[in-house]
C-alpha positions in Angstrom: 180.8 -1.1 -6.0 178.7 1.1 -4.2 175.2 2.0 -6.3 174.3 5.5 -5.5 170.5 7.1 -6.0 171.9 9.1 -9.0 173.5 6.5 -11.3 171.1 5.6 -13.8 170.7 2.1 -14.2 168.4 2.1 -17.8 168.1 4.6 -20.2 165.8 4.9 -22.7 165.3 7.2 -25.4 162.3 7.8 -28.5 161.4 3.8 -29.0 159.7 3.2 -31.4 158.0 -0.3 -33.4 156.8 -0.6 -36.4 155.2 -3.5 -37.4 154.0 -5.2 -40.9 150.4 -6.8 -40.2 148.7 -7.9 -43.1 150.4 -5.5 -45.6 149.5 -2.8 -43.3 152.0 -0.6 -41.0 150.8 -0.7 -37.5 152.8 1.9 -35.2 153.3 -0.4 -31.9 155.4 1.6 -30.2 156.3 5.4 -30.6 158.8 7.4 -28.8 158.6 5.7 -25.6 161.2 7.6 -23.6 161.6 6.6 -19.5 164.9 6.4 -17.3 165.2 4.2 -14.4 167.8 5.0 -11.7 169.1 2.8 -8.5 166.5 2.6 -5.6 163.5 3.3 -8.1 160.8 1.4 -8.9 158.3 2.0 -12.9 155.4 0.7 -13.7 154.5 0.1 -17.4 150.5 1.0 -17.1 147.7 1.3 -20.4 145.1 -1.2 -21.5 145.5 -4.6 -22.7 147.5 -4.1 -25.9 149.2 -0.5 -25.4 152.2 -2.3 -25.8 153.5 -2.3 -22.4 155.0 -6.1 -23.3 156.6 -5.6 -26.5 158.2 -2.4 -24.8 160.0 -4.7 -22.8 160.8 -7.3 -25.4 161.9 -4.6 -27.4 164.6 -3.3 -24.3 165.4 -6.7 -23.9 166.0 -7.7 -27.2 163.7 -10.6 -27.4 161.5 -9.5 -30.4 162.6 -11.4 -33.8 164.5 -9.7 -36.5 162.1 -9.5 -39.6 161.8 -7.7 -42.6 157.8 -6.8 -41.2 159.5 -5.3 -38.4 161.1 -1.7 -38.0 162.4 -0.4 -34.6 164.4 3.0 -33.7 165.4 4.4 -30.8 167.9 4.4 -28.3 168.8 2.3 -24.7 171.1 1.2 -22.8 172.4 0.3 -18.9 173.0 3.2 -17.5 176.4 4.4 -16.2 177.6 4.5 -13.1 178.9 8.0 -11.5 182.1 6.6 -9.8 
């Protein structure tokens, strides 16, 4: 399979977390939108706790399942053009 410069390999699409801490809704996350296609490189950048971590957790599905938690949004690998 050849991977060409236009196939998207990651897409995502208005993440967003919301998380129960303490009885109060904290919005972690909030429509983090960003594609990532063959040959490119992204950086997550912000200050310690902008969430660049749990946006990756979230993507790779490594956050638990819990009532406290809320997530929405939209990702996926990409698809390849050929």
């Amino acid at each position: 399979m050849t991977v060409d410069s236009t196939d998207e390999l990651l897409t995502v699409e208005n993440l967003s977390l919301e998380l129960d801490i303490g009885g109060q809704q904290l919005n972690a996350l909030r429509d983090v939108s960003f594609s990532l296609r063959a040959g490119e490189a992204r950086g997550l950048v912000g200050e310690s706790g902008s969430g660049k971590s749990l946006t990756l957790r979230a993507i790779l599905g490594l956050l638990p399942r819990t009532p406290a938690s809320r997530r929405a949004g939209w990702w996926s690998p990409g698809r390849s053009s050929t």
